[in-house]
Backbone as CSV, one residue per row, in Angstrom:
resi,resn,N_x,N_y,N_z,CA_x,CA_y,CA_z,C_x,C_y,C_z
1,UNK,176.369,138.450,-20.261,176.049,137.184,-19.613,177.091,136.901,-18.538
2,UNK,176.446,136.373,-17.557,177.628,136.416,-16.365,178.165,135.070,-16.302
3,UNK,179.396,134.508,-15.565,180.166,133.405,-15.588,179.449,132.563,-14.822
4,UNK,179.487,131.626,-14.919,178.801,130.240,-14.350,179.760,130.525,-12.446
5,UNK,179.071,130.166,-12.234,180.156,129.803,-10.620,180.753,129.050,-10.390
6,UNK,181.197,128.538,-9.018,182.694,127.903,-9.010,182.092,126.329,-9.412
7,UNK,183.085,125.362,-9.711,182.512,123.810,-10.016,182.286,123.449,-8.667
8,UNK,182.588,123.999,-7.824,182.328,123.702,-6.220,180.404,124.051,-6.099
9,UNK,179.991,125.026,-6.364,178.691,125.425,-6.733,177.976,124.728,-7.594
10,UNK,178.336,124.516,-8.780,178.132,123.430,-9.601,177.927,122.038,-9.087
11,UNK,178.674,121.482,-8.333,178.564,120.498,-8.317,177.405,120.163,-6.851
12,UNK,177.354,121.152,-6.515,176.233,121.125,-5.082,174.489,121.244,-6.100
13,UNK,174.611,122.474,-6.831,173.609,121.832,-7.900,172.931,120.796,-8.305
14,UNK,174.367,119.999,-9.032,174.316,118.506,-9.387,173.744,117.628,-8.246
15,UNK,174.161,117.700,-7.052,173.827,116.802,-6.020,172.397,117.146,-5.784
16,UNK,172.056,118.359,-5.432,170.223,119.110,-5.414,169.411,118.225,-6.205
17,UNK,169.655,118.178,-7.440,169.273,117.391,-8.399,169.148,115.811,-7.971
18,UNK,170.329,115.362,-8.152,170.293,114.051,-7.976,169.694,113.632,-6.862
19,UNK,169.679,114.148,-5.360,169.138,113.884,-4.736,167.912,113.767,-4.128
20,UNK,167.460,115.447,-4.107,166.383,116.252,-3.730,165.406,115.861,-5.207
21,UNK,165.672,115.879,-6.028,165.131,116.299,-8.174,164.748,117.565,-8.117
22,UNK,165.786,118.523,-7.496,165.724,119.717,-8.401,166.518,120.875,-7.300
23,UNK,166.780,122.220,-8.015,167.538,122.791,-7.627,167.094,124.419,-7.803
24,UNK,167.382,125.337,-6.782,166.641,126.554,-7.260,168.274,127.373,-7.759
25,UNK,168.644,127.650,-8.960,170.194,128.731,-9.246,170.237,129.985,-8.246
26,UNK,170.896,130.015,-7.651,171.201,131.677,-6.816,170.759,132.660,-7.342
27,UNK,171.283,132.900,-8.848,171.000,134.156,-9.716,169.905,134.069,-10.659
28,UNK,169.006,135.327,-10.724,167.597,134.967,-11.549,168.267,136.049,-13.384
29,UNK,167.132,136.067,-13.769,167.120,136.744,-15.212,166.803,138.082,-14.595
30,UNK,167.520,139.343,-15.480,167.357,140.497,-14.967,166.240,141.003,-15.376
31,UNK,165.664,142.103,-14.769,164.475,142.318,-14.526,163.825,142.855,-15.313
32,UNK,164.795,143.478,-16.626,164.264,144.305,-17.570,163.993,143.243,-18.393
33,UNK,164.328,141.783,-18.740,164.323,140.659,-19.534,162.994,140.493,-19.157
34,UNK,162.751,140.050,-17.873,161.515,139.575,-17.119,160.197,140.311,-17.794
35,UNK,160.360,141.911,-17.840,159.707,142.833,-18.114,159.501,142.394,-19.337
36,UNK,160.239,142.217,-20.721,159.857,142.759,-22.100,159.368,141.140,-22.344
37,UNK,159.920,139.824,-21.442,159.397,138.935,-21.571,157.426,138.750,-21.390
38,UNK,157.381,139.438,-20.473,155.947,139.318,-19.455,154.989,140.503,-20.960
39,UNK,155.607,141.620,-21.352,154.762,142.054,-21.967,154.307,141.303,-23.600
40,UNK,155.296,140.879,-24.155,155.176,140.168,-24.820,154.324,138.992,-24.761
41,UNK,154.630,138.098,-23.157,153.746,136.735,-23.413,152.329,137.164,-23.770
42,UNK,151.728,138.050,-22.441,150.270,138.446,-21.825,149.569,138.498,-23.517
43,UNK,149.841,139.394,-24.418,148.920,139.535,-25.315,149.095,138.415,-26.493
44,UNK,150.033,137.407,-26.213,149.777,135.806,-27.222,149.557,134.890,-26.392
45,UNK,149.399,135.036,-25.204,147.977,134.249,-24.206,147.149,133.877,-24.724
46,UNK,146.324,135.552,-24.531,144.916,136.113,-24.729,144.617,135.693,-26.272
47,UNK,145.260,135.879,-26.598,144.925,135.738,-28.531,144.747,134.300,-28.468
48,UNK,145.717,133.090,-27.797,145.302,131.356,-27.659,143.970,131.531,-26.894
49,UNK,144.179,132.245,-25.894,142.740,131.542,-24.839,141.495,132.231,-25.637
50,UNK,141.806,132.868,-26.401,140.619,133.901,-27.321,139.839,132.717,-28.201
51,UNK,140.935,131.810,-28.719,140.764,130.947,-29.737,140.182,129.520,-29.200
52,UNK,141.449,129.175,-28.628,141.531,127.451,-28.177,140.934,127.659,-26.477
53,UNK,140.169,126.324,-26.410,140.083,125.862,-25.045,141.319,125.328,-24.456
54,UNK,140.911,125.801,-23.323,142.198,125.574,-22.077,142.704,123.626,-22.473
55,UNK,143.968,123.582,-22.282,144.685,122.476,-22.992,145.217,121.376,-21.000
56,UNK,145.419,122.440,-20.708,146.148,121.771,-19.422,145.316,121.625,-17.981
57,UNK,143.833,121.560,-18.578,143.501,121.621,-16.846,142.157,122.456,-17.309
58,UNK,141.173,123.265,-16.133,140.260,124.373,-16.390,141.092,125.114,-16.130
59,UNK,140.947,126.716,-17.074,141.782,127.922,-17.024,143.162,127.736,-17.033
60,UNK,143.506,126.855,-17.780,145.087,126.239,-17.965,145.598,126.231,-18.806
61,UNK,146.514,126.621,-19.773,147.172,126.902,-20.531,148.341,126.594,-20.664
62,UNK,148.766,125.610,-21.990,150.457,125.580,-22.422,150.059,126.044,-23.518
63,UNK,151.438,126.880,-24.355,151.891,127.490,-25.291,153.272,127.402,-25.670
64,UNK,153.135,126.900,-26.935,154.777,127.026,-27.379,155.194,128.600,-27.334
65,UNK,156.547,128.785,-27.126,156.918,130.153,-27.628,157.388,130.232,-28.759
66,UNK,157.756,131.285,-29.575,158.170,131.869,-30.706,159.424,131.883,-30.327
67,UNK,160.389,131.346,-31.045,161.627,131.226,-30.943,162.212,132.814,-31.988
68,UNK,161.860,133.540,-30.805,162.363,134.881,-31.609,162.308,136.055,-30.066
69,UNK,162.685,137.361,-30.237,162.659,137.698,-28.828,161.487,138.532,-28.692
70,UNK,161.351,138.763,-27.665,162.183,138.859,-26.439,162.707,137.239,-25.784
71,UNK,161.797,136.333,-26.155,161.832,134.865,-25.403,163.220,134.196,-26.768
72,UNK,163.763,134.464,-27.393,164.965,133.710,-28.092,166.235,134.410,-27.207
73,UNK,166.255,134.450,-25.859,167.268,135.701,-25.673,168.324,134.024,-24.889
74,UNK,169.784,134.274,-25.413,170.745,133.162,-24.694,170.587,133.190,-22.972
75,UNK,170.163,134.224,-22.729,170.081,133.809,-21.200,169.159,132.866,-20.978
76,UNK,168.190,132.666,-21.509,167.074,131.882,-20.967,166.897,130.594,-21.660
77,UNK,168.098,130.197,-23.145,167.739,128.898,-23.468,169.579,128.206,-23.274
78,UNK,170.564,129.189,-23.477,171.385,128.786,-22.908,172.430,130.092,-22.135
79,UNK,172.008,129.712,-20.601,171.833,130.296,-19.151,173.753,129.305,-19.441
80,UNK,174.644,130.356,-18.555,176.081,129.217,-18.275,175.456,128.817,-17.160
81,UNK,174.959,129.258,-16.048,174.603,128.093,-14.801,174.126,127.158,-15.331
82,UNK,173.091,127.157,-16.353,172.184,126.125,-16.578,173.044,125.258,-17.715
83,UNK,173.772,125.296,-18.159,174.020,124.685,-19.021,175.443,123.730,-18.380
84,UNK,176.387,124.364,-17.375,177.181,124.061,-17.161,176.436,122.643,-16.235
85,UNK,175.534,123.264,-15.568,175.087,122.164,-14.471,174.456,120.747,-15.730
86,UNK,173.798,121.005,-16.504,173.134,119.834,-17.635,174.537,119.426,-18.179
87,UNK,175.991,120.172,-18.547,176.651,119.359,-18.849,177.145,118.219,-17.643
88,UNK,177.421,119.060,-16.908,177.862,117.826,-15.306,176.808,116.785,-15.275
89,UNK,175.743,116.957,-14.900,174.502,115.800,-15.443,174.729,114.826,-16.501
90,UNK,174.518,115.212,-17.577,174.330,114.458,-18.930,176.155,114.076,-19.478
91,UNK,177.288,114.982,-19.688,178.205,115.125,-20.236,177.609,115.728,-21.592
92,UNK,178.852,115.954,-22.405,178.648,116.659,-23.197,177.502,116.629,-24.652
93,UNK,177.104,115.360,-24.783,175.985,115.528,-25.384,174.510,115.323,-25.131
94,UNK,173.863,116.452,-25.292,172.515,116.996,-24.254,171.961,117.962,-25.570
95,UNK,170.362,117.741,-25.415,169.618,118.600,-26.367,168.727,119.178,-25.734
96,UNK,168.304,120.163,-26.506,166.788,120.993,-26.005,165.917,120.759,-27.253
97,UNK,164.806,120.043,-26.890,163.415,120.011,-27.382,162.267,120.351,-27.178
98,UNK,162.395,121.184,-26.023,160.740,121.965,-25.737,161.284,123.379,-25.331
99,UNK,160.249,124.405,-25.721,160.737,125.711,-25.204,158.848,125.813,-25.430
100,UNK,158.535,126.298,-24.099,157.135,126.495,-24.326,156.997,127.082,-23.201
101,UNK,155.458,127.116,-22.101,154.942,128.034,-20.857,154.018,127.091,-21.009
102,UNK,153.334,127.040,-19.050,152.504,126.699,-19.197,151.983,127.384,-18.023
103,UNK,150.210,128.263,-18.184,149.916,129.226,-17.595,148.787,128.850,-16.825
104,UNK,148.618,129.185,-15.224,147.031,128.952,-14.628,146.611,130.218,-14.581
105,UNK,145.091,130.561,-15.221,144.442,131.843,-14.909,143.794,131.697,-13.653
106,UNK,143.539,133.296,-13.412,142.588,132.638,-12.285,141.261,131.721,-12.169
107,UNK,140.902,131.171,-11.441,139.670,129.842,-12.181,140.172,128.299,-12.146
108,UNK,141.759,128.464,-12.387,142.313,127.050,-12.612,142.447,125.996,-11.337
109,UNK,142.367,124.987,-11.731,142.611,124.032,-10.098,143.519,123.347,-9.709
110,UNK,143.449,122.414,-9.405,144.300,121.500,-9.064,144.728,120.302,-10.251
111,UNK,145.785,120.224,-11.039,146.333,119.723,-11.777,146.496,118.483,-10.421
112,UNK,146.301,116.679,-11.500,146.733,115.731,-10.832,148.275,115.574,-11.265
113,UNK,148.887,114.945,-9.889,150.226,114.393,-9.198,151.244,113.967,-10.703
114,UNK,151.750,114.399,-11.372,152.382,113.703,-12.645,153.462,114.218,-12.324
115,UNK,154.434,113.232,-13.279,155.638,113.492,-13.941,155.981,114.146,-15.716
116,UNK,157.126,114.713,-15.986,156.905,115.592,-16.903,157.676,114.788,-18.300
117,UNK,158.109,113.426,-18.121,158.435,112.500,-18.802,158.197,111.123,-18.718
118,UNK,158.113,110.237,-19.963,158.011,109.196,-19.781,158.998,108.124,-19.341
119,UNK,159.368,107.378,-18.689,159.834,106.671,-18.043,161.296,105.619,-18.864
120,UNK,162.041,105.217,-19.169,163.015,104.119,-20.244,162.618,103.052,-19.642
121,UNK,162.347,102.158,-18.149,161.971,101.439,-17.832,161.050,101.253,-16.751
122,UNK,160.067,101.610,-17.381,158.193,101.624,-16.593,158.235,100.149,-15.668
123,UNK,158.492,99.176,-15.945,158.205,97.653,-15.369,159.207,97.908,-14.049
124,UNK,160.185,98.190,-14.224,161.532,98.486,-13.140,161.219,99.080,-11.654
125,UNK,160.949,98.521,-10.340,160.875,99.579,-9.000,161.830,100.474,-9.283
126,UNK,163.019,100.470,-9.543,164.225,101.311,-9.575,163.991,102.480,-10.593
127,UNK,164.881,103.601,-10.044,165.388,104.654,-10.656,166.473,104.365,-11.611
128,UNK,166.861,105.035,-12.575,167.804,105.876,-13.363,168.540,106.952,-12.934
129,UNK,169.963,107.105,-13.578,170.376,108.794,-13.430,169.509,109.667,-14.415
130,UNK,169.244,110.965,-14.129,168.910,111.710,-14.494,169.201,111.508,-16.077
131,UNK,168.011,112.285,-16.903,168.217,111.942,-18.144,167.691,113.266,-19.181
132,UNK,166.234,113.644,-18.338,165.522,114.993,-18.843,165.423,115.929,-17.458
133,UNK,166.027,117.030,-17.570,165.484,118.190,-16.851,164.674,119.368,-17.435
134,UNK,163.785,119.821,-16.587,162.977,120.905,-17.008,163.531,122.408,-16.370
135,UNK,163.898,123.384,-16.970,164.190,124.720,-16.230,163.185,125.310,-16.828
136,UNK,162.342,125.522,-15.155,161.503,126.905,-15.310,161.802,128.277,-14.649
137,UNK,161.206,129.099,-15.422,161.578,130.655,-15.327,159.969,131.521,-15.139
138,UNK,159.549,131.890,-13.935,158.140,132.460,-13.637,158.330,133.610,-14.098
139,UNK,157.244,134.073,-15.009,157.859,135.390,-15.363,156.489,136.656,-14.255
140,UNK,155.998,136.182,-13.069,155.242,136.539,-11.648,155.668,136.002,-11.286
141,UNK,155.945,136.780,-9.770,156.008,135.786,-8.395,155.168,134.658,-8.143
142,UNK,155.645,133.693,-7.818,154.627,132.535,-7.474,154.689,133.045,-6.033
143,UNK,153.055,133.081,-5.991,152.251,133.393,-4.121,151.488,132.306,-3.967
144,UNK,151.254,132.334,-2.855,150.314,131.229,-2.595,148.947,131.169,-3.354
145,UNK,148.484,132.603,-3.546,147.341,132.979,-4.525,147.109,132.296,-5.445
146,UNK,148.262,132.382,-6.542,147.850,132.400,-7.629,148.613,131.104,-8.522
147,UNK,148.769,130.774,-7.699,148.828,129.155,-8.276,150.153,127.939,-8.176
148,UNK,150.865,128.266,-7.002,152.433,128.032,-7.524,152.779,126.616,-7.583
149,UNK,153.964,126.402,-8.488,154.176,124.628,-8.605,153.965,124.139,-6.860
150,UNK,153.556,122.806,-6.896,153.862,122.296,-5.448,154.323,120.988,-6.050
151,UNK,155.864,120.399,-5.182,156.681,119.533,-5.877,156.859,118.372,-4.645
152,UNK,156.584,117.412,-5.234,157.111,116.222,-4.075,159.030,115.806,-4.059
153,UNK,159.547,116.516,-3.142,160.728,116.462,-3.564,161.688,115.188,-2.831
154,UNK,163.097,114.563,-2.666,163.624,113.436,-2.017,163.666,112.738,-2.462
155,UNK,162.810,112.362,-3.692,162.925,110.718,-4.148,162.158,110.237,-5.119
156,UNK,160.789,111.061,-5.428,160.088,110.445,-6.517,160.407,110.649,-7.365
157,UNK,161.417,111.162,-8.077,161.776,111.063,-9.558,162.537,109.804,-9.634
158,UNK,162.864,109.201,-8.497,163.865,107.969,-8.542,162.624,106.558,-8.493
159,UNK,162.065,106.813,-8.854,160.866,105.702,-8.388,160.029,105.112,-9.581
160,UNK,158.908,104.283,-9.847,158.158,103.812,-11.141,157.393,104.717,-10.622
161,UNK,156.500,105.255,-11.725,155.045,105.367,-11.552,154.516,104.655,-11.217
162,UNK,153.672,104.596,-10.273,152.620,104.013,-10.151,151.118,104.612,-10.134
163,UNK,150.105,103.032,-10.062,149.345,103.979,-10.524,148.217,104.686,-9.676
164,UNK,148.453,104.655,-8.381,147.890,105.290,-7.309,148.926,106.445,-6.922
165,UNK,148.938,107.279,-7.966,149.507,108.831,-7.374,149.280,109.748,-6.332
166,UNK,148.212,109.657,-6.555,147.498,110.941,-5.880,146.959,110.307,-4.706
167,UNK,147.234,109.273,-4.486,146.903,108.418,-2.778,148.245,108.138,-2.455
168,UNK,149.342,108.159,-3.204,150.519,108.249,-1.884,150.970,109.586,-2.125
169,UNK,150.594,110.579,-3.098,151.299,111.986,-2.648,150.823,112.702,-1.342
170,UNK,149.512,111.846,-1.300,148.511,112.795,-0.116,149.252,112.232,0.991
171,UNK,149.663,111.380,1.228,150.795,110.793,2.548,151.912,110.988,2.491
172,UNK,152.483,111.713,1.559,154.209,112.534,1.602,154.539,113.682,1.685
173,UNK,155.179,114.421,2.046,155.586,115.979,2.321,155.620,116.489,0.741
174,UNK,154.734,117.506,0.758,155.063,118.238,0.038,155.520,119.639,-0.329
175,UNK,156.591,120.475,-1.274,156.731,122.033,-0.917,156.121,122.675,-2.076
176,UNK,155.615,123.720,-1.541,155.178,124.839,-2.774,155.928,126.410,-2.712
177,UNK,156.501,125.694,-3.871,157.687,126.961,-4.199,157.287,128.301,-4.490
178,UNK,157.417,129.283,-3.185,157.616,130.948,-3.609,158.491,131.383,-4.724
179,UNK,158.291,131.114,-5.622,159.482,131.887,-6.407,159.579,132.820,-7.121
180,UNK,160.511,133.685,-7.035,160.313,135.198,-7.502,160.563,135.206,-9.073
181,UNK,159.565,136.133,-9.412,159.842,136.447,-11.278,161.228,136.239,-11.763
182,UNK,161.652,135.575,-12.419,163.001,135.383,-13.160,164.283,134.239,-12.530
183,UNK,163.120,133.989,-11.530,164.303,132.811,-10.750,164.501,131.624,-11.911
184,UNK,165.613,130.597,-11.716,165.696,129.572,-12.037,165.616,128.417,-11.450
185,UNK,164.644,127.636,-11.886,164.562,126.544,-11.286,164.624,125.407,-11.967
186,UNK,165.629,124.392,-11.496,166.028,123.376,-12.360,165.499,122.489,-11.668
187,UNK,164.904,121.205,-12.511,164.167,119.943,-11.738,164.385,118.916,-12.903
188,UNK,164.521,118.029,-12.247,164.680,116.526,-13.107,162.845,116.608,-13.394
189,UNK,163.085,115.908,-14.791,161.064,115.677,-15.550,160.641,114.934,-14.953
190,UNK,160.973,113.885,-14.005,160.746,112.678,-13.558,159.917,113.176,-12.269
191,UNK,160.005,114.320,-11.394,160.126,114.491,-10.018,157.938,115.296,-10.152
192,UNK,157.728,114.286,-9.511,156.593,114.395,-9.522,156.089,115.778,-8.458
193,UNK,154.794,116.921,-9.251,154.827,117.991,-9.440,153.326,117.912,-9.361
194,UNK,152.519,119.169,-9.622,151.397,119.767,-9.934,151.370,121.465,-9.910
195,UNK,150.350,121.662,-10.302,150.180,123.250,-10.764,148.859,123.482,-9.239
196,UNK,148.683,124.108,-8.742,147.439,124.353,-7.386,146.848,125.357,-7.779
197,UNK,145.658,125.572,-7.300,144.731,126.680,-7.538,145.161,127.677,-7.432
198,UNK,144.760,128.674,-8.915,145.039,130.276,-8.947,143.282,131.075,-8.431
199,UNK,143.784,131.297,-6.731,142.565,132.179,-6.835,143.438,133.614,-6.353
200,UNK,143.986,134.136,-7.530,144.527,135.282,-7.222,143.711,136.141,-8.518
201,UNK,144.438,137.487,-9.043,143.565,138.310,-10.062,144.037,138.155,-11.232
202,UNK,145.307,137.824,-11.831,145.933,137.743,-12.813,146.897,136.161,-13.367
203,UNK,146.945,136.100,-14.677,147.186,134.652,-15.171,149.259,134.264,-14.168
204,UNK,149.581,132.997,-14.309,150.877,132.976,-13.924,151.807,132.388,-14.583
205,UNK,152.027,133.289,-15.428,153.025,132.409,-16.686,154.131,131.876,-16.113
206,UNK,154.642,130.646,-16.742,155.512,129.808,-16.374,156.256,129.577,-17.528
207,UNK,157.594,129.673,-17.876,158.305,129.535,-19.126,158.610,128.141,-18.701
208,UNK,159.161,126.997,-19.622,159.307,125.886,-19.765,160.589,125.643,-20.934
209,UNK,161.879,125.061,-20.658,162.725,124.760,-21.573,163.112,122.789,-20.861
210,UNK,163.114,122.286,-21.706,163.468,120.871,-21.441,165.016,120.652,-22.237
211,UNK,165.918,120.177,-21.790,167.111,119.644,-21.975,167.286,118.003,-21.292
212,UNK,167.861,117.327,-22.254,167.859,115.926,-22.069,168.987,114.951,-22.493
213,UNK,169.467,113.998,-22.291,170.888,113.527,-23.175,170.547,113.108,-24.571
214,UNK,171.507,112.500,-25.431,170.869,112.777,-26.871,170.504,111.993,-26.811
215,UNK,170.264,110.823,-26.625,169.732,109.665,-26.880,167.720,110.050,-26.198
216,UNK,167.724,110.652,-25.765,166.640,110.710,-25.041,165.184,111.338,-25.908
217,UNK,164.199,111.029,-25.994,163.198,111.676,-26.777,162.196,112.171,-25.762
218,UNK,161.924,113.585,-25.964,160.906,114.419,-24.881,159.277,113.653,-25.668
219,UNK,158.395,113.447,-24.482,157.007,113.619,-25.114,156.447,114.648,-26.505
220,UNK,156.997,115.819,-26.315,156.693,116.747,-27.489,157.008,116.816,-28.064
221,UNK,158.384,115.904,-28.561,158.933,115.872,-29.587,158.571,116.278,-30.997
222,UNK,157.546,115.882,-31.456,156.718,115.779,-32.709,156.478,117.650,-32.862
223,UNK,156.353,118.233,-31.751,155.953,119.544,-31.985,157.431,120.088,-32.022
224,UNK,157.901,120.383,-32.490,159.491,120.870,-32.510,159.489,122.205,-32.540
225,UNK,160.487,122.464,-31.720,161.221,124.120,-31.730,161.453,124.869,-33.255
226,UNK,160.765,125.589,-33.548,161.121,125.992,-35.130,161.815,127.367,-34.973
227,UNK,163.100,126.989,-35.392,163.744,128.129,-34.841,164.579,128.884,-36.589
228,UNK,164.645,130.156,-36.818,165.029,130.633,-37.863,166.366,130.315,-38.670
229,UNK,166.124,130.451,-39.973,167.385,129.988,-40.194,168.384,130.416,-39.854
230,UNK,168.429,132.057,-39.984,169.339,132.740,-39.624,169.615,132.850,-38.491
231,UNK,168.655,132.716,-37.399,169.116,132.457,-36.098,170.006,131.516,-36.215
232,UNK,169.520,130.247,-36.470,171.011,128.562,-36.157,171.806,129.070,-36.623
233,UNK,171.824,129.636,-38.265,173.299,129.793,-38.784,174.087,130.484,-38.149
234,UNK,173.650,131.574,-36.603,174.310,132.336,-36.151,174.750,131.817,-35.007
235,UNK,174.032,130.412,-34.673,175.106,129.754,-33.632,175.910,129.359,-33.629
236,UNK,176.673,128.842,-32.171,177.763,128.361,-32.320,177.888,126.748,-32.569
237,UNK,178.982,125.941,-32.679,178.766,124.558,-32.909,178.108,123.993,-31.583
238,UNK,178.811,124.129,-30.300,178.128,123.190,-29.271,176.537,123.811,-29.412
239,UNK,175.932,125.230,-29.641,174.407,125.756,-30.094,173.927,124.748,-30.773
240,UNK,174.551,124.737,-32.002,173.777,123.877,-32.836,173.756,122.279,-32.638
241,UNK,174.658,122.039,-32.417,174.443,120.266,-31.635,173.201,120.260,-30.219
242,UNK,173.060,121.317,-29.603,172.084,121.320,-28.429,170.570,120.819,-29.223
243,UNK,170.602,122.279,-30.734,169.247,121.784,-31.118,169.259,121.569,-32.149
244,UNK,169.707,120.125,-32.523,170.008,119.020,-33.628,168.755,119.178,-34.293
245,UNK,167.601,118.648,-33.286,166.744,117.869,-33.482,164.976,118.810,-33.356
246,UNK,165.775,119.843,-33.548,164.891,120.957,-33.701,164.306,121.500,-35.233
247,UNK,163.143,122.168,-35.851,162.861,122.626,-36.836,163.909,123.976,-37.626
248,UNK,163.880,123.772,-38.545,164.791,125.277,-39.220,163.645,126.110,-40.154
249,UNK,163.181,127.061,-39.793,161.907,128.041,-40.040,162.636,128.538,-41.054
250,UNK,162.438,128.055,-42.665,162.984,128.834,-43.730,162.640,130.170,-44.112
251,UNK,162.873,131.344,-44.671,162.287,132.911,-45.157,161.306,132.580,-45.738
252,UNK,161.290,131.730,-46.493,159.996,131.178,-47.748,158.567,130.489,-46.618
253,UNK,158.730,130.430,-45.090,157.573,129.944,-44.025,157.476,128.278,-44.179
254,UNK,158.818,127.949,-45.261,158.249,126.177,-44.807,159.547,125.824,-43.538
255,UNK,159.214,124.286,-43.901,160.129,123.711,-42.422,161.312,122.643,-43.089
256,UNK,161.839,122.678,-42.611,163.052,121.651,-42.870,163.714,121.404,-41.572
257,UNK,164.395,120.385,-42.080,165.282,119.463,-40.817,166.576,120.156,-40.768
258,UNK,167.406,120.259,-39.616,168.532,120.859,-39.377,169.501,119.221,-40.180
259,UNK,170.401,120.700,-41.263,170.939,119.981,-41.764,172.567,119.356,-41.311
């Protein structure tokens, strides 16, 4: 695992964030990760979309992951860029409660204008500091094809919802991020987003990890990270304070609370 960069880097991050709501890391996941990641997702896709109707849209897909590998690997749930930058954000106490993907096949459309959290004060014109970020990890290039995030960036994560979205996004600049397999991309949950049409040939998985301060509760909460016992017991303390509030997957297949 490589060293975080200078706090000078770090802290330009931090500002990306705070300012812009979100930040792309210099350095991506190496390529052989990318690889055993991508073969792994593709055939527990197919086995959901075999089963369940599309959850996120037409031809749209979220999926929790299996907190086991190739996808349990420390680079990708605790990254030092990524973690160093969420500590500068949050300070030192910050959790992860979602580790999931969410995939457009080809077929899928246009997801409406949202944010990826709920709000502490909805009634308020005003913003907050940052509270939940989302790091995603494409495990395909996002092309114009096949579906890539397009993000309203500058300011709407600092803003209320309201409830004419999709009539003032259509009057604000928006970018749609090229981003190459294994990049990192960090974005405040707040910073209003969509998924665009995949008319390319193949699905575009999107990994999904949410980190937030502790006080903070993700929407998915209720679905919790069930992660092995023996995995936690093999973390470290700041590990295990990250995912307090996560499931402990006993040998015997039941669940218990991290004790």
């Amino acid at each position: 695992m490589s060293s975080p960069p200078s706090p000078e880097r770090i802290h330009q991050h931090v500002q990306d964030i705070r300012m812009a709501g979100y930040t792309v890391l210099d350095e991506s996941l190496p390529e052989a990760t990318i690889t055993a990641m991508l073969s792994a997702f593709d055939p527990l896709l197919e086995a959901k979309r075999a089963t369940e109707p599309p959850n996120r849209g037409a031809n749209r897909f979220q999926m929790d992951l299996p907190f086991e590998p190739p996808f349990a690997d420390p680079l990708l749930y605790a990254h030092p860029t990524v973690l160093a930058i969420v500590e500068a954000l949050f300070g030192p106490d910050y959790i992860c409660t979602y580790f999931a993907s969410d995939t457009p096949f080809p077929g899928a459309e246009y997801q409406k204008v949202h944010l990826d959290c709920r709000l502490p004060f909805p009634e308020s014109p005003y913003g907050v500091p940052t509270y939940s970020v989302v790091l995603n990890v494409p495990l395909v290039d996002y092309t114009e094809d096949n579906g890539p995030l397009e993000i309203w960036p500058g300011g709407t994560h600092m803003i209320a919802q309201p409830e004419d979205m999709e009539r003032l996004a259509a009057m604000m600049p928006s970018v749609r991020l090229k981003l190459k397999a294994g990049n990192l991309l960090l974005r405040d949950a707040r910073l209003w987003h969509r998924g665009t049409p995949n008319t390319g040939s193949r699905s575009r998985p999107n990994l999904a990890v949410v980190y937030s301060r502790g006080w903070f509760r993700f929407e998915y909460h209720p679905r919790r990270i069930q992660i092995p016992r023996t995995t936690f017991e093999g973390f470290s303390q700041p590990l295990k304070q990250m995912f307090r509030y996560c499931a402990i997957l006993n040998p015997d297949g039941t669940i218990s609370d991290v004790e």
